[in-house]
C-alpha positions as CSV (number, residue, x, y, z in Angstrom):
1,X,-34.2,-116.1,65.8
2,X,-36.0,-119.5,65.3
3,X,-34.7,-122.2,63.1
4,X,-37.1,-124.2,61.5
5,X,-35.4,-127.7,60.6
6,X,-35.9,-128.6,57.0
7,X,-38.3,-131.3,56.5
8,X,-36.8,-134.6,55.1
9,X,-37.5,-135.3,51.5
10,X,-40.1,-137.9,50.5
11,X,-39.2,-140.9,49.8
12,X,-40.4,-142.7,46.5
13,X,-42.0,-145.8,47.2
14,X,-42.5,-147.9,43.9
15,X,-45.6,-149.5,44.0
16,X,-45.6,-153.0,45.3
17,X,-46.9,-155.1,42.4
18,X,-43.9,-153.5,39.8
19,X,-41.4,-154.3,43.0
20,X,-43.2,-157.9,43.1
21,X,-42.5,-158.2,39.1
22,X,-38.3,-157.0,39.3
23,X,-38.0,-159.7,41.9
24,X,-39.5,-162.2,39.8
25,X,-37.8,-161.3,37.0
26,X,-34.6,-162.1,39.4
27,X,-36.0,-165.2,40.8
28,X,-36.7,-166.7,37.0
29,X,-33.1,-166.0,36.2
30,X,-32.0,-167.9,39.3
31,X,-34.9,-170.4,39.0
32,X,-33.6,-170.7,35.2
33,X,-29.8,-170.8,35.7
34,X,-30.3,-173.7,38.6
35,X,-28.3,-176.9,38.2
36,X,-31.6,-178.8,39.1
37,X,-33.2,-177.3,36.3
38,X,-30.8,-177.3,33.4
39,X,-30.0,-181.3,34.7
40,X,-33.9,-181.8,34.5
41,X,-34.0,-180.2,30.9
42,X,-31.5,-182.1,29.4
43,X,-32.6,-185.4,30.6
44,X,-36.1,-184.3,29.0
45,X,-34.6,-184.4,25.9
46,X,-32.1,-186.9,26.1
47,X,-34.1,-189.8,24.1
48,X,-34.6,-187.3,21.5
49,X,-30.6,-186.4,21.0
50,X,-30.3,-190.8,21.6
51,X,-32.9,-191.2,18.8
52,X,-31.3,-188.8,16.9
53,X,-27.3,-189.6,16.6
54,X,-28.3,-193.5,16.9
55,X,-31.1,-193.6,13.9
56,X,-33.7,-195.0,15.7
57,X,-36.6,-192.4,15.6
58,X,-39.7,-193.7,15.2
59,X,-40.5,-193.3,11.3
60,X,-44.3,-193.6,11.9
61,X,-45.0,-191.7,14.9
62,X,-48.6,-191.2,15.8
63,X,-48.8,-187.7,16.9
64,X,-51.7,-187.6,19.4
65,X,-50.2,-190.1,21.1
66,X,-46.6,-189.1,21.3
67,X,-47.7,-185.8,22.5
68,X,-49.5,-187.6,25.7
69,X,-46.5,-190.0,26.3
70,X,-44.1,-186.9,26.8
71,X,-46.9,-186.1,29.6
72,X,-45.4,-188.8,32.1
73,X,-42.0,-187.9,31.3
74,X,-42.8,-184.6,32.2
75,X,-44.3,-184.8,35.2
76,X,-41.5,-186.3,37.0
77,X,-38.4,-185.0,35.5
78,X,-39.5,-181.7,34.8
79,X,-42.2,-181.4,37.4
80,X,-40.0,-182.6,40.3
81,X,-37.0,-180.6,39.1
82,X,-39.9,-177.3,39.2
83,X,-41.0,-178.5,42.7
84,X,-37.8,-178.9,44.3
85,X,-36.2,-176.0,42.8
86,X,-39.3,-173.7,43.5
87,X,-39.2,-175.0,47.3
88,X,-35.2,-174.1,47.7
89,X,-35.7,-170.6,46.3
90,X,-38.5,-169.8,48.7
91,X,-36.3,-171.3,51.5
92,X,-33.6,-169.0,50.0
93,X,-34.1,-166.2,53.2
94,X,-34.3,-169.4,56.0
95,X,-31.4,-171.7,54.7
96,X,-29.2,-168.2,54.7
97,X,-31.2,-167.3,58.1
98,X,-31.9,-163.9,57.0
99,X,-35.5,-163.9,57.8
100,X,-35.3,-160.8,59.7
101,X,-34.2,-158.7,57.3
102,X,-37.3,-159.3,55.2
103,X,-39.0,-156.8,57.6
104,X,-37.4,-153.7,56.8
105,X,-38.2,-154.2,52.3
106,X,-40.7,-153.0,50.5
107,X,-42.5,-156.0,49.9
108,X,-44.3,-157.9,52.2
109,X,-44.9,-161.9,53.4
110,X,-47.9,-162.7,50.2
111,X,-46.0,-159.9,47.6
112,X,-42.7,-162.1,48.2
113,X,-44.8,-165.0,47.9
114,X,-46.0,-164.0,44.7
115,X,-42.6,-163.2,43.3
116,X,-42.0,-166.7,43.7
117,X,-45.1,-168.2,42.2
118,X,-44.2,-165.9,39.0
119,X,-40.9,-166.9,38.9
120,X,-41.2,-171.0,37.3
121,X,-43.5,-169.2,34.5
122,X,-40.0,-168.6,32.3
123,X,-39.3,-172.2,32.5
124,X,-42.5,-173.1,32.1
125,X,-42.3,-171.2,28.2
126,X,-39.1,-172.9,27.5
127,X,-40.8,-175.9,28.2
128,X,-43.8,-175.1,25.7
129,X,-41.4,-174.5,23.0
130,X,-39.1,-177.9,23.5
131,X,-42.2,-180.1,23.2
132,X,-43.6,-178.0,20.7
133,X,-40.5,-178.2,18.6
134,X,-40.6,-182.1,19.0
135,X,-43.9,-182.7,17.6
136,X,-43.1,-180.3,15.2
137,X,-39.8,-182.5,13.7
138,X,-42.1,-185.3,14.0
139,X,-44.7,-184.2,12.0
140,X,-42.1,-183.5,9.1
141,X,-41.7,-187.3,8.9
142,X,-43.3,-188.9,5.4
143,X,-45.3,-191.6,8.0
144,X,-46.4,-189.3,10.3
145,X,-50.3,-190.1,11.0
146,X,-52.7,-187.7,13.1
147,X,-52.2,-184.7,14.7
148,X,-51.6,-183.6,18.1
149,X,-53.7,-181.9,20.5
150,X,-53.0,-178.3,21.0
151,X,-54.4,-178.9,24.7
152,X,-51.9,-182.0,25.1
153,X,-48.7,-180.3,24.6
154,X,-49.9,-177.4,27.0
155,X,-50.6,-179.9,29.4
156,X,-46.9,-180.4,29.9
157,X,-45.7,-176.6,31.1
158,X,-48.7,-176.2,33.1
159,X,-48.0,-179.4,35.4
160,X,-44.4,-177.3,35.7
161,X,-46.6,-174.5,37.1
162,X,-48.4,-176.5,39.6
163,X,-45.6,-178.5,41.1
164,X,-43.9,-174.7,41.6
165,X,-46.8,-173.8,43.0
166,X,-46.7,-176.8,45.1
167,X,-42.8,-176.3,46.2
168,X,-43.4,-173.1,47.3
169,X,-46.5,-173.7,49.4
170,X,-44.7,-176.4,50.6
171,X,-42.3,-174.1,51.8
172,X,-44.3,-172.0,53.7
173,X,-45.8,-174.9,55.7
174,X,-42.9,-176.7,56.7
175,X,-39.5,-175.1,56.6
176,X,-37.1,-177.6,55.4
177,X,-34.9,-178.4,52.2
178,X,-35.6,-182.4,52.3
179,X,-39.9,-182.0,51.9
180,X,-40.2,-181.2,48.5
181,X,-37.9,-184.5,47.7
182,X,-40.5,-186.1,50.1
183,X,-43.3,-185.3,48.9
184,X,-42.3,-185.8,45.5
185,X,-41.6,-189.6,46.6
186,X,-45.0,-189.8,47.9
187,X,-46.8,-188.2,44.8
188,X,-45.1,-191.2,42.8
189,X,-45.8,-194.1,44.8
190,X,-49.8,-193.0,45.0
191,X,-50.0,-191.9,41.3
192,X,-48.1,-195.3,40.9
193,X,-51.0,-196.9,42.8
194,X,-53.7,-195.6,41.2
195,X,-52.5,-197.2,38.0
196,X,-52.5,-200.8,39.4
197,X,-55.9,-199.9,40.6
198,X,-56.8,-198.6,37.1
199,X,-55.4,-201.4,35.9
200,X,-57.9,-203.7,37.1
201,X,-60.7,-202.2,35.5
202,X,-61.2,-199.1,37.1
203,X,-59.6,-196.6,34.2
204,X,-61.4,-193.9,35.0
205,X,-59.8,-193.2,38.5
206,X,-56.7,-192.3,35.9
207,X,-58.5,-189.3,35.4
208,X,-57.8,-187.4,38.8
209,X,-53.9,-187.8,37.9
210,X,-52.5,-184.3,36.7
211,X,-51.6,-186.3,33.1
212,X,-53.5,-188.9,31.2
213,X,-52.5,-192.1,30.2
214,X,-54.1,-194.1,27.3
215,X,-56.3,-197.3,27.8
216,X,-55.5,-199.4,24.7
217,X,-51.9,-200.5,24.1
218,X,-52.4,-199.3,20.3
219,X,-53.0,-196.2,18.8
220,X,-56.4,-194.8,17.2
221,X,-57.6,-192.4,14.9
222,X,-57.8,-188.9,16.3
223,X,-61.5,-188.4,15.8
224,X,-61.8,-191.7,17.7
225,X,-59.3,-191.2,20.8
226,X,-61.4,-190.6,23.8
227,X,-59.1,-187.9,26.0
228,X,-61.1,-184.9,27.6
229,X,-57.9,-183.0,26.5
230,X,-59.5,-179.8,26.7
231,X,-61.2,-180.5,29.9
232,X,-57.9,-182.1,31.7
233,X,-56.2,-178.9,30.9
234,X,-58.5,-176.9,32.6
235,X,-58.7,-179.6,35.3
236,X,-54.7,-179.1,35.8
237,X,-54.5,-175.5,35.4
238,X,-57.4,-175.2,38.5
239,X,-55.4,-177.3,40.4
240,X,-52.2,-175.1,39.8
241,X,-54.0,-171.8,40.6
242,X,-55.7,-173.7,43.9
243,X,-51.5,-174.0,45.1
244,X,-50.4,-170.8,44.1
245,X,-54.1,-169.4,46.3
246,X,-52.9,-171.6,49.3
247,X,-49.6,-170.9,49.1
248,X,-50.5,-166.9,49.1
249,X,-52.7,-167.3,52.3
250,X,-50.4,-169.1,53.9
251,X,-48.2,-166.3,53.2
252,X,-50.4,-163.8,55.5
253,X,-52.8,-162.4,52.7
254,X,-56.5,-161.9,53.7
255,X,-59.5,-160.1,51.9
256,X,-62.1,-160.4,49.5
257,X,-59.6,-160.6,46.0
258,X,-58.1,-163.7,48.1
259,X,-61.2,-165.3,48.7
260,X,-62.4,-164.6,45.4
261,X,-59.2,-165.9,43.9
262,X,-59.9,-169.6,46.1
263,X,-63.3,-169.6,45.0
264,X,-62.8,-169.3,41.6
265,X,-59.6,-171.9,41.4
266,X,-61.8,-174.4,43.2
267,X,-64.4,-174.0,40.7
268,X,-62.5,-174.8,37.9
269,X,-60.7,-177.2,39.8
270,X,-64.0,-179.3,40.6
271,X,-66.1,-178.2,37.1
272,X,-63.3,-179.2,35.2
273,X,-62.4,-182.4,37.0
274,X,-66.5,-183.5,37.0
275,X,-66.5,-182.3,33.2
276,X,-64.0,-185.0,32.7
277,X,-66.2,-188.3,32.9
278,X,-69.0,-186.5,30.6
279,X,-69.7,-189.6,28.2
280,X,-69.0,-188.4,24.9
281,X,-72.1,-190.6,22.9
282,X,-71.1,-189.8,19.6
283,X,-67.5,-190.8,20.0
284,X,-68.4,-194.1,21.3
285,X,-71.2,-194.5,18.2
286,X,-67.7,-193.7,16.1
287,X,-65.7,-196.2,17.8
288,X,-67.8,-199.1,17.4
289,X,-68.0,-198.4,13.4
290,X,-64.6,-198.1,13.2
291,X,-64.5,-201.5,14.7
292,X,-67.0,-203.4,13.0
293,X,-67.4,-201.4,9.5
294,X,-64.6,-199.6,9.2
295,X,-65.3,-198.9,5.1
296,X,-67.8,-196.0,6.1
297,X,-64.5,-194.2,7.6
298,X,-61.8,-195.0,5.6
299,X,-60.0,-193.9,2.0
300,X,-59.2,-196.0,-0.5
301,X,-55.8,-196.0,-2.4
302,X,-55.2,-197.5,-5.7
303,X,-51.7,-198.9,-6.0
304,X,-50.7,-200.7,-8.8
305,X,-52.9,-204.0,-8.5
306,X,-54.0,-203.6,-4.9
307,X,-55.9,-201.8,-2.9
308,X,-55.4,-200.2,0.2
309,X,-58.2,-198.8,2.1
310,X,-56.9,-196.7,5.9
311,X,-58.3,-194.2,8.2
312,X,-56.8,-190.6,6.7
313,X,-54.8,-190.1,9.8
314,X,-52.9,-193.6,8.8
315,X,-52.5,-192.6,4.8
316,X,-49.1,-192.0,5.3
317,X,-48.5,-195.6,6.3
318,X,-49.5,-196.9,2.8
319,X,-46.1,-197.0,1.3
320,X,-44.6,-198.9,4.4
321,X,-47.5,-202.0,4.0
322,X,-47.2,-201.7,0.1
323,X,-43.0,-202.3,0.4
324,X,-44.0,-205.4,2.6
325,X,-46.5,-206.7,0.7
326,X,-44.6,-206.7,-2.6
327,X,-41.6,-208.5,-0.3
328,X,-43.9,-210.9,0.4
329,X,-45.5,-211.7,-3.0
330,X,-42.5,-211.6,-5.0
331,X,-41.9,-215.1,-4.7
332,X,-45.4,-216.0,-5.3
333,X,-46.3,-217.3,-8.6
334,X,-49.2,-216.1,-10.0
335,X,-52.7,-216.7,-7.8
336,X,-56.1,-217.0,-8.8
337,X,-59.0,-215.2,-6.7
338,X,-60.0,-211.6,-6.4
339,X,-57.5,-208.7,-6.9
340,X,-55.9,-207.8,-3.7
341,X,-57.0,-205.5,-1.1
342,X,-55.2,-204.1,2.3
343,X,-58.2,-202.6,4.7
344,X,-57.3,-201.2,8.1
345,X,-58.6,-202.4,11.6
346,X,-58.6,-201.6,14.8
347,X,-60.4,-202.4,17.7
348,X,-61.8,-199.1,19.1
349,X,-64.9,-200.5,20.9
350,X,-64.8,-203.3,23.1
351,X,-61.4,-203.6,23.6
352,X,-60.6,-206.1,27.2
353,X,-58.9,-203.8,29.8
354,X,-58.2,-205.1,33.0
355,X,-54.7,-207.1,34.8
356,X,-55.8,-210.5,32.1
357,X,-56.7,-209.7,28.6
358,X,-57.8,-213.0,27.0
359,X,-59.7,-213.5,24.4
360,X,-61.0,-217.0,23.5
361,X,-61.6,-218.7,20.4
362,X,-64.9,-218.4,19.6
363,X,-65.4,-214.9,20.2
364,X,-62.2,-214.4,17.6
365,X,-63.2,-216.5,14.8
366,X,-66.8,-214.5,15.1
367,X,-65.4,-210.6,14.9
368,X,-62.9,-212.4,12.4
369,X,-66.0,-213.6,10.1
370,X,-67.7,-210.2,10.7
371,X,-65.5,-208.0,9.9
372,X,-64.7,-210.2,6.8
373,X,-68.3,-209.9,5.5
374,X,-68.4,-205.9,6.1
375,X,-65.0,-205.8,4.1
376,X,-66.7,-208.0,1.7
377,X,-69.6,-205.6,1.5
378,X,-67.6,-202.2,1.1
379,X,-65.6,-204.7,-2.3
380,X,-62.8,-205.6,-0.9
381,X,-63.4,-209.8,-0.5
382,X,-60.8,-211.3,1.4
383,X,-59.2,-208.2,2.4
384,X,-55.8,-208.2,4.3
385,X,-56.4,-206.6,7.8
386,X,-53.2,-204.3,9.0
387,X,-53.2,-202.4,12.2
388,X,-52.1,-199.4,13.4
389,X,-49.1,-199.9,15.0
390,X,-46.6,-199.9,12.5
391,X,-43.1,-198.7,14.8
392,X,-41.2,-201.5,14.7
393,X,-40.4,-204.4,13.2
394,X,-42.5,-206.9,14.9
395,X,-45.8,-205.4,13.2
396,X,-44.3,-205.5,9.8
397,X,-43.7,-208.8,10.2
398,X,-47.3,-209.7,11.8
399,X,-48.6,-207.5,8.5
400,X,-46.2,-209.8,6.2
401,X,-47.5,-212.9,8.0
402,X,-51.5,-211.9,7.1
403,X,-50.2,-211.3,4.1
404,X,-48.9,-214.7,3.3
405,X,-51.7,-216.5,4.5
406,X,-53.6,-214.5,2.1
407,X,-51.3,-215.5,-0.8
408,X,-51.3,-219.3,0.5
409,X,-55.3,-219.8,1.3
410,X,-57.3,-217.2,-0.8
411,X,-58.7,-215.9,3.2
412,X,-57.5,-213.4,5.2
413,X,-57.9,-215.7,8.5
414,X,-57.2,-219.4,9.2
415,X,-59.8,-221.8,9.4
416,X,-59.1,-222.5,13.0
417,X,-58.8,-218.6,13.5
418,X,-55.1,-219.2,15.1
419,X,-52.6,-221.9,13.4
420,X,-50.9,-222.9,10.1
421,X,-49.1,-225.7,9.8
422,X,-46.9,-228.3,8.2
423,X,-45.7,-226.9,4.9
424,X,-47.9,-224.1,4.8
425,X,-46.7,-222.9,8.2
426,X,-43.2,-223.1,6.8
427,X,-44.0,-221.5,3.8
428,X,-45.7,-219.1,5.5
429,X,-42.6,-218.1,8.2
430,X,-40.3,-217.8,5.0
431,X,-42.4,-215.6,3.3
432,X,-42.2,-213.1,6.0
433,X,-38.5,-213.7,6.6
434,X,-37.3,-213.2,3.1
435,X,-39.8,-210.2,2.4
436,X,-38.0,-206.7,3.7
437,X,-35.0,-206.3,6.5
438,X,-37.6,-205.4,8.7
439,X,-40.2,-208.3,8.7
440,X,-36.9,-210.4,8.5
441,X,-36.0,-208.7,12.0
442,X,-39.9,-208.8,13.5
443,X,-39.4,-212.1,12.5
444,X,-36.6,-213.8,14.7
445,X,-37.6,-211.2,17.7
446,X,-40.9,-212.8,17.8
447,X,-39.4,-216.5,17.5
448,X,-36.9,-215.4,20.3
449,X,-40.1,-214.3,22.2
450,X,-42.5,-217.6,21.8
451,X,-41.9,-221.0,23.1
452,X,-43.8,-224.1,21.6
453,X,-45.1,-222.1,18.5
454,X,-44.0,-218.9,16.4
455,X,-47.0,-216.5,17.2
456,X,-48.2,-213.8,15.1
457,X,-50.2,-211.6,16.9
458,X,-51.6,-208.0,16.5
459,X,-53.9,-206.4,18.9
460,X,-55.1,-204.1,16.5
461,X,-56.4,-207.0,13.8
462,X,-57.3,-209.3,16.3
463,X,-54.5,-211.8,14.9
464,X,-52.9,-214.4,16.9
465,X,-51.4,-216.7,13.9
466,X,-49.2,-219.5,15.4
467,X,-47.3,-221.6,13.6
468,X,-45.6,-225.1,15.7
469,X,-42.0,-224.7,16.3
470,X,-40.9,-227.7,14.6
471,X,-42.4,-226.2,10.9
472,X,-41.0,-222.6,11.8
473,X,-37.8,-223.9,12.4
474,X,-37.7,-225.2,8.9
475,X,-38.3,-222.2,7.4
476,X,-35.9,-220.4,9.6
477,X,-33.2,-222.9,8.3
478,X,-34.5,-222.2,4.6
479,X,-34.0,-218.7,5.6
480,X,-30.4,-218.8,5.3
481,X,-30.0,-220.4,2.2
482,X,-29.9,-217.8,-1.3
483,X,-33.1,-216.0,-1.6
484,X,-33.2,-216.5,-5.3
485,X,-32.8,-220.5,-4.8
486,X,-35.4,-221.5,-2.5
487,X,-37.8,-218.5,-4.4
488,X,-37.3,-220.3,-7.8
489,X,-38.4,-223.7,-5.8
490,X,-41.3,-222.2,-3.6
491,X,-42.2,-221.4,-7.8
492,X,-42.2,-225.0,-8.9
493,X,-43.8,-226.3,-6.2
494,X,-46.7,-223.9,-5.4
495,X,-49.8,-226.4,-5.3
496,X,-47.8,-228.9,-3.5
497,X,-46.8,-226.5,-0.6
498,X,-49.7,-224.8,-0.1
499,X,-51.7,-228.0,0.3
500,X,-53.0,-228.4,4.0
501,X,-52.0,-231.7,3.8
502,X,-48.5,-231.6,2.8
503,X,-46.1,-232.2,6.0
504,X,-43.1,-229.6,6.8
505,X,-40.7,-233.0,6.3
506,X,-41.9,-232.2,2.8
507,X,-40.8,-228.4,2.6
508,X,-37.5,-229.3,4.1
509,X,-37.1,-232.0,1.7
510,X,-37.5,-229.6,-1.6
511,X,-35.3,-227.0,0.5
512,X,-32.5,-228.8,1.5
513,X,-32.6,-227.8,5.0
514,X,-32.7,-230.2,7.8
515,X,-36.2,-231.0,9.9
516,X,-35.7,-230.3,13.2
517,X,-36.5,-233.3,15.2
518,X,-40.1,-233.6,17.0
519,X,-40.0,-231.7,20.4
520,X,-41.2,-233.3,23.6
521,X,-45.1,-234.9,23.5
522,X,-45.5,-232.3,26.3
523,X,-44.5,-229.5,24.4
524,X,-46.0,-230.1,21.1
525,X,-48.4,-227.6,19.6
526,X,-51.0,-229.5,18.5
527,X,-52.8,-228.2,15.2
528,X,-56.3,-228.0,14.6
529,X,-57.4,-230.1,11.5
């Protein structure tokens, strides 16, 4: 009799890419549920929760642009939490010192690898909707101006993709918990270098960075900002898919998908990153009407007795200049010249960049004239310029400050191009003081911050109004005396104050306040006649 042993029955292999997907699915919950991570998350969205019990969120955001600042935040709080996090979990096996086991699974080295590379993409959603969700709130505002940049916000999970991508390749090339920390570090202090370098001139180095930055310390139109969004994305997203590739290899996988997979990622890494210092001709055409005649880009709002002429992302804005303007005019008797008029500015083309922005005189008083003739032309004479910056309290008081030199000299501009003085100049600081909280707030911040004169300035408009110490002083005495009672005198004595050759001694005299005595010959500002 022969006994035939039964054959053993198959085992049910599940194929590898569905056993590369459950493990993922484990790895986001652990890549999720990581004290790193949740830390890194809530410091993300501190300010917000700061801004938002404390009352201090900006009431004029400019979308475009707070959709690029959360870039930087991004990178380092959220990116470095994704780096260092991604790099522990693919440690997980040698910290434990299991390594050996991983020989008898299903999976093998690259399928592992890939688990791991999958993993950050859960975090990376949550991430999408929590920036999302912010521009969102802040385009509920009333002043919200432009619009944000679809390719902006997705900027920010994607750069959580690639530093993953980065801790795990990091992982398989040197096995240790303190690299990713490292390397981290060492990202910083070169993307920290390329910005000084950028900083002297070279702006377009900035570009190579995983997240852009914006050259002009103001904000623009969104037709006028000049951000390869688009392009940068793609630019990113190759350099996310060239880790993950390197990563995989370095793992042990080999073949033609694999080098298919590099050659692709590098081609989008390299088109993409090229595609971003295309000159974009039309833009720059755009800008430099939007800096010298604005009037062929802008709406027009009638208000009452004034006129207020903005770009249409900056509409919103118009109730916030007309609340300072009638602050600063409801003192003012009754003024003869043409109707009023509020046009914005902005310097889009031309703008200084560099370590030293100066500007000198000449060059100022010429744009100032210009500009003044194309307002002029589009009938708006002696328009008031206003900027766009308008998110805190500083620029409504440089607004209320243009606004009072319109009401006290018929021009939108000083005839030097940069000071007021004597009574006007003390005129002129009350004016802005007594006008809203806010201008009354801009105002002492920028005394606190001047020394020998009270400046005015406002990249946007090209102002830098100064007026001496000794006259601003006056005012800022007057400042504390009733409202009502010094308005009722400014009344009386209109033609008297406003002439350019009537001293501050003369303002405090009508006032009541004390003249501060003259400062040092040294420090004296010295007025142009």
């Amino acid at each position: 009799m022969t006994i035939v042993a039964a054959a053993p029955p198959a085992v049910q292999v599940a194929p590898r890419h569905r056993a590369m997907l459950a493990l993922a699915r484990v790895e986001s919950v652990r890549f999720l549920r990581h004290p790193l991570t949740v830390a890194a998350l809530l410091l993300f969205v501190s300010p917000w929760i700061y801004d938002l019990f404390t009352g201090t969120t900006d009431r004029y955001p400019v979308l475009h642009d707070k959709a690029v600042g959360m870039q930087l935040l991004g990178l380092f709080v959220l990116g470095g939490a994704a780096l260092v996090v991604a790099n522990l979990n693919a440690l997980r096996a040698h910290r434990h010192h299991t390594d050996a086991l991983y020989s008898v699974l299903v999976l093998p080295g690259p399928w592992r690898t890939g688990a791991f590379l999958l993993a950050p993409l859960p975090y990376a959603a949550a991430v999408l909707v929590l920036v999302t969700a912010r521009v969102g709130a802040l385009s509920l505002l009333p002043g919200a101006a432009g619009h944000a940049d679809p390719a902006e916000l997705v900027t920010i999970p994607v750069l959580v993709v690639l530093f993953a991508a980065a801790g795990v390749l990091l992982a398989g090339l040197i096995r240790s918990a303190v690299v990713a920390p490292l390397a981290m570090f060492a990202f910083a202090v070169a993307a920290f270098t390329v910005l000084v370098v950028a900083a002297e001139g070279n702006a377009t180095l900035r570009l190579l960075l995983p997240v852009m930055f914006g050259d002009l310390p103001f904000a623009l139109p969104s037709d006028l900002v000049d951000r390869p969004a688009l392009r940068h994305l793609a630019y990113v997203a190759g350099l996310a898919a060239l880790a993950a590739v390197a990563a995989v290899v370095r793992s042990g996988a080999r073949g033609r998908p694999v080098v298919a997979a590099a050659v692709l990622a590098a081609t989008l890494t390299a088109t993409a990153g090229a595609a971003q210092f295309a000159p974009d001709d039309a833009r720059r055409r755009a800008a430099v009407t939007a800096t010298d005649n604005p009037a062929q880009m802008q709406t027009c709002h009638r208000r009452g007795d004034v006129t207020y002429c903005a770009f249409d992302d900056f509409a919103p804005w118009i109730p916030g200049w007309e609340a300072v303007l009638q602050g600063v005019r409801r003192p003012v008797p009754a003024v003869t010249g043409p109707p009023l008029a509020v046009r914005q500015r902005v310097w889009a083309a031309g703008y200084p960049t560099g370590s030293s922005i100066t500007v000198d005189l000449t060059t100022e008083v010429a744009r100032n004239t210009a500009w003044s003739r194309a307002a002029d032309a589009a009938g708006t004479p002696a328009a008031i310029p206003v900027g766009t910056s308008w998110d805190d309290d500083t620029s409504a008081a440089a607004f209320a400050a243009a606004v009072a030199l319109r009401l006290l000299t018929g021009s939108a501009f000083s005839a030097d191009g940069r000071s007021v003085c004597g009574a006007r100049g003390a005129l002129l600081v009350w004016l802005v003081g007594q006008a809203t909280p806010a201008t009354a707030k801009g105002l002492h911040r920028l005394d606190a911050q001047s020394s020998g004169s009270l400046a005015f300035t406002e990249p946007t408009t090209f102002m830098n109004l100064a007026v001496p110490d000794r006259d601003a002083a006056t005012a800022l005495a007057a400042l504390r005396r009733p409202p009502a009672e010094i308005g009722a005198l400014v009344a009386a004595h209109w033609q008297e104050l406003t002439d350019p050759a009537t001293p501050a001694d003369r303002f405090a005299a009508l006032t009541g306040v004390p003249i501060a005595p003259e400062p040092p010959l040294e420090e004296r500002y010295t007025c142009t006649p």
